[in-house]
C-alpha positions in Angstrom: 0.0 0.0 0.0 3.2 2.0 0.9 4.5 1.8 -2.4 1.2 2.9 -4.1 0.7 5.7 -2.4 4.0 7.0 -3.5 3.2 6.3 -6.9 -0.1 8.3 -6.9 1.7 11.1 -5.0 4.6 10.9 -7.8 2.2 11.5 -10.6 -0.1 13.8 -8.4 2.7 15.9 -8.2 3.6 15.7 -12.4 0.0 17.6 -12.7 0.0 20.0 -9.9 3.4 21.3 -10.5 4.2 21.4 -6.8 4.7 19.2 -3.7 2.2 21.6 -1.7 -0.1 22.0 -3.9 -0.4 18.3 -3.5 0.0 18.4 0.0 -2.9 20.7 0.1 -5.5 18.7 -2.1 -4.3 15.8 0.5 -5.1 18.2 3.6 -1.1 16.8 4.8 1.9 18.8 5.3 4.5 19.6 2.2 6.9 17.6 3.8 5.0 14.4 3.9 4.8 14.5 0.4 8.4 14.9 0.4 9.1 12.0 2.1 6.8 9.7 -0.2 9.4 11.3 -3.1 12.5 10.7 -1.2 11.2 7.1 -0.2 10.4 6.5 -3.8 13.4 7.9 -5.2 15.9 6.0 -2.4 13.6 2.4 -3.3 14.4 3.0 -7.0 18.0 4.1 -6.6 18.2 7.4 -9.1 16.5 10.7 -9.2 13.2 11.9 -10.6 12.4 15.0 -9.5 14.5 18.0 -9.5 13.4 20.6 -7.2 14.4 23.9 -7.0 12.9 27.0 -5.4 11.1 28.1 -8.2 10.0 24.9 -9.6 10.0 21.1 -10.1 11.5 18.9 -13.1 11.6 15.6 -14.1 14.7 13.3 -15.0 14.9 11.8 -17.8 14.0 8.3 -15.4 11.9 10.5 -13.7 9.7 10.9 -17.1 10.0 6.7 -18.4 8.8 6.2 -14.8 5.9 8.9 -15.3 4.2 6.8 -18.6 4.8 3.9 -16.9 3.3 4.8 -13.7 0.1 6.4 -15.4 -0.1 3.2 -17.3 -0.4 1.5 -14.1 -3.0 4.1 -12.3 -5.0 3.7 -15.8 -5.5 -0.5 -15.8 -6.3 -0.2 -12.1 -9.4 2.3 -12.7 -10.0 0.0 -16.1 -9.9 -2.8 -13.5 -12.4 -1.3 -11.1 -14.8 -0.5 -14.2 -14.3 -4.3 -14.9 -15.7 -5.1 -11.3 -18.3 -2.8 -10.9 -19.3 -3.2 -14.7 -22.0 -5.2 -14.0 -24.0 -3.2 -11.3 -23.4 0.0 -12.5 -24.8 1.6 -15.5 -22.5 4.3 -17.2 -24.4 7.6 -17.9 -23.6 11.6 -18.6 -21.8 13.7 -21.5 -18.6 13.1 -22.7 -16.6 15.9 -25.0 -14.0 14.1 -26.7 -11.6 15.5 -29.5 -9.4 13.3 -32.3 -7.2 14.7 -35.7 -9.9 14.9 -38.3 -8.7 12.2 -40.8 -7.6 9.4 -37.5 -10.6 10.6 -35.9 -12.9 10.1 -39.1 -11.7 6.8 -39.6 -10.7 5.4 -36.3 -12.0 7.0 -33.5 -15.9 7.8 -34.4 -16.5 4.1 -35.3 -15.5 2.7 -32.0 -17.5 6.1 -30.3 -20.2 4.5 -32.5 -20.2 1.1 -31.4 -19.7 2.6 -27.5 -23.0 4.5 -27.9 -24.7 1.9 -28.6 -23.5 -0.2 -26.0 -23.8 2.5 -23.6 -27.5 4.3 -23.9 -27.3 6.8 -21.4 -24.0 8.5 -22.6 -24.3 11.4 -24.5 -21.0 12.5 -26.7 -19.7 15.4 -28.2 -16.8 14.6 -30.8 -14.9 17.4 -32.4 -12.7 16.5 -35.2 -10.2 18.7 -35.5 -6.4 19.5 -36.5 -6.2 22.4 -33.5 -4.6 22.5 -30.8 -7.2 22.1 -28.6 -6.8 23.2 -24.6 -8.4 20.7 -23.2 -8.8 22.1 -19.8 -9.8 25.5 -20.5 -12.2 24.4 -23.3 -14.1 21.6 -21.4 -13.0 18.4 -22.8 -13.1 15.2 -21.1 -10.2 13.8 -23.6 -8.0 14.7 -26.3 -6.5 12.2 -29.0 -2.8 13.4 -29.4 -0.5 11.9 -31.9 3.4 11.7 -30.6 5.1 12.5 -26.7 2.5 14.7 -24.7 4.3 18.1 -23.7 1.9 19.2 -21.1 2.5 17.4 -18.0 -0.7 18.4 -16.3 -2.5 16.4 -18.1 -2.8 12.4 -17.7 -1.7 10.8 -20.7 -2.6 7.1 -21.5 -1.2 5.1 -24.1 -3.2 3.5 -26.9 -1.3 2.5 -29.6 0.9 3.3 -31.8 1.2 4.8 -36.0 3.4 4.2 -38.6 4.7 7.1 -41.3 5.9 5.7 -44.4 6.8 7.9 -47.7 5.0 6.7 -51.0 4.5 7.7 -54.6 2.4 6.2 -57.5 4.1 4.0 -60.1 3.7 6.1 -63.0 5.4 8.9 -61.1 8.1 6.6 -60.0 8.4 5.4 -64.2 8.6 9.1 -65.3 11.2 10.9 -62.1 13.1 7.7 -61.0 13.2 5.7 -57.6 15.1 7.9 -55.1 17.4 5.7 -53.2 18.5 7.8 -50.2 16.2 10.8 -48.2 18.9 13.1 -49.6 17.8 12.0 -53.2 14.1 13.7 -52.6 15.5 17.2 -53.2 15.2 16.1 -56.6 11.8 15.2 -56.7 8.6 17.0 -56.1 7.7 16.6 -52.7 3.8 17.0 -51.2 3.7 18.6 -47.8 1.4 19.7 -45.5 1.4 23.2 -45.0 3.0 24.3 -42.0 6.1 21.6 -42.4 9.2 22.5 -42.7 10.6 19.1 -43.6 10.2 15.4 -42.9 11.5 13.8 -40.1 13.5 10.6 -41.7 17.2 8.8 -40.6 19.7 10.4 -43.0 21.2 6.7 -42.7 19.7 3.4 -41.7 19.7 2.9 -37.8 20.5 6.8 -37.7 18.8 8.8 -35.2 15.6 10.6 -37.2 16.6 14.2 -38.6 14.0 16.7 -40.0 15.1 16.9 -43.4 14.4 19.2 -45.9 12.6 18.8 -49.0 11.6 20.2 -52.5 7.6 21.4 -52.2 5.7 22.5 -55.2 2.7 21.3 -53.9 1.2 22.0 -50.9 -1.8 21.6 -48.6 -3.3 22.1 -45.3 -5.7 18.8 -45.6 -3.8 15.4 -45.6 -6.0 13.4 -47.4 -5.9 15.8 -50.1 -2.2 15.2 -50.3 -3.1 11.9 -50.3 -5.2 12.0 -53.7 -2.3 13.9 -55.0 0.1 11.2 -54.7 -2.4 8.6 -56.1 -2.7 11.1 -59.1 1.3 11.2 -59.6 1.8 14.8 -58.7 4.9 13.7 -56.1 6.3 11.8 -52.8 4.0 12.2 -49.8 5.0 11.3 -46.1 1.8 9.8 -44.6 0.8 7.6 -42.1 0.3 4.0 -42.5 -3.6 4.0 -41.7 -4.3 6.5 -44.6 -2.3 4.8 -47.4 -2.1 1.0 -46.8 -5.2 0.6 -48.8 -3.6 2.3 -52.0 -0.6 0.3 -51.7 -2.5 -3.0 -51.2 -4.5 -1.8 -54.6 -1.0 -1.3 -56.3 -1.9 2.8 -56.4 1.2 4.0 -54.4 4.0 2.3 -53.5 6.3 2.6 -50.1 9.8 4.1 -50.8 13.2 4.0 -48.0 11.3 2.3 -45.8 15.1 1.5 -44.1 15.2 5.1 -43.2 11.6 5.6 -41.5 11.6 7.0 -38.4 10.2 4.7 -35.1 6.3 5.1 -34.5 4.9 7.9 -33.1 2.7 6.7 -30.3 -0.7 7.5 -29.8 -2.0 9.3 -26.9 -5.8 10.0 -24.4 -4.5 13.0 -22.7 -7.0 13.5 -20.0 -7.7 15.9 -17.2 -6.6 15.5 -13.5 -9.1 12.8 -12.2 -10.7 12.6 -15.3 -10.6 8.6 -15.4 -12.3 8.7 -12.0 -16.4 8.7 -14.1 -17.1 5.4 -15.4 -18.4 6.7 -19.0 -15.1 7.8 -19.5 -13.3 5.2 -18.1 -15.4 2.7 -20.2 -14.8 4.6 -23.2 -11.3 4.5 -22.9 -11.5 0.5 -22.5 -12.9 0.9 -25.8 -10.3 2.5 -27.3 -7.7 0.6 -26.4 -8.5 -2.4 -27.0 -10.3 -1.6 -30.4 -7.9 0.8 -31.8 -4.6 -1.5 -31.5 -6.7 -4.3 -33.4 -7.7 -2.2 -36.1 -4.4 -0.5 -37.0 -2.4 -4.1 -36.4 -5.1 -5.3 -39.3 -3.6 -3.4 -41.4 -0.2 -4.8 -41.4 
């Protein structure tokens, strides 16, 4: 019991910023929060919380010991849904936000199928390539591709997605195969927007580099990009789940795949006790177990 306690004041303390700001949700003094830290910290053997005057930081253990930590405070609540599953009914609103194209494909279906498993929950979903702020606009929880930055918010792990560069053939027949990331400064590249570059190894097992790239074409909407590269226009970097239908068809095909970068991993970045209503709990049960299936099917 020790030992979980100092795990829930750990990641208590990720989202409050402060050891008495946790002290005070507790109604406990600063300093027996500090010594739940230190006991963690001397248990494990190295150092995950800097602390300073002005503020706290995490090690770099400090933050592998974070995911895991929230993994482990996230299967106990999905365990507790497990038990009282079956004499409690979930009910309420939930405000939920996904990336327009993942949310479109992935994330409204198994919303779908939750619904109607689930007739007293209400759900607003906004799909949308914003930024949302999920605490000052209301949301219950936020589908985040890639390492959360905000550390107030609890971040669960669902799965994980897969970038791959691909062209059509009759591109490839008329501007050649390129055979190294360097090589696609000679080719017409379709970006999104607001990139800068692609993030590829300049060599196999090399750590990933945002490189640059040669844009005539570009677009704000990925799917759009998408079309383009069916239609031979150029290269396009996009994920596996939007493209491995076209490949399967023989409409695009996957280029350097030796110097793709390692998945991106997919986040629920939820409030501060947001887990603790069943609805959402539930729904997040969904999710990951759902989600990981349908992506893997791809493969």
């Amino acid at each position: 019991m020790d030992r979980f306690k100092e795990i829930e004041t750990f990641v208590a303390i990720t989202q409050h910023g402060s050891l008495s700001a946790v002290a005070r949700a507790e109604g406990v003094t600063p300093a027996i929060i500090g010594r739940r830290v230190d006991a963690l910290e001397a248990r494990l053997g190295v150092k995950l919380i800097v602390r300073t005057t002005r503020r706290l930081s995490l090690t770099a253990e400090g933050e592998g010991f974070l995911e895991h930590c929230q993994r482990i405070l996230a299967d106990l609540a999905s365990a507790e849904t497990t038990a009282s599953a079956g004499r409690t009914h979930a009910a309420g609103h939930l405000k939920l936000t996904a990336p327009a194209g993942f949310g479109r494909r992935h994330i409204a279906p198994i919303v779908q199928r939750f619904l109607i498993e689930h007739q007293q929950v209400s759900v607003s979903l906004e799909l949308t390539d914003r930024l949302v702020d999920v605490a000052a606009e209301g949301f219950d929880c936020a589908i985040r591709f890639g390492e959360p930055n905000d550390t107030a918010l609890v971040a669960v792990r669902l799965a994980e997605n897969r970038r791959v560069l691909v062209a059509s053939p009759h591109y490839l027949a008329r501007h050649g195969m390129p055979e190294v990331p360097q090589a696609l400064m000679a080719h017409d590249c379709l970006v999104l927007s607001h990139q800068r570059g692609w993030q590829l190894r300049p060599a196999p097992n090399a750590q990933p580099a945002v490189m640059r790239v040669r844009s005539r074409f570009q677009c704000s909407d990925g799917a759009v990009l998408r079309e383009w590269a069916v239609a031979g226009l150029g290269i396009a970097w996009r994920s596996w789940w939007e493209v491995w239908e076209d490949v399967r068809a023989g409409k695009l095909v996957c280029l350097l795949d030796e110097f793709a970068p390692p998945p991106v991993p997919i986040y629920a970045l939820l409030q501060p006790g947001g887990t603790g209503t069943l609805r959402l709990r539930l729904l997040l049960d969904a999710v990951r177990k759902m989600l990981p299936q349908a992506l893997s099917a791809q493969d």
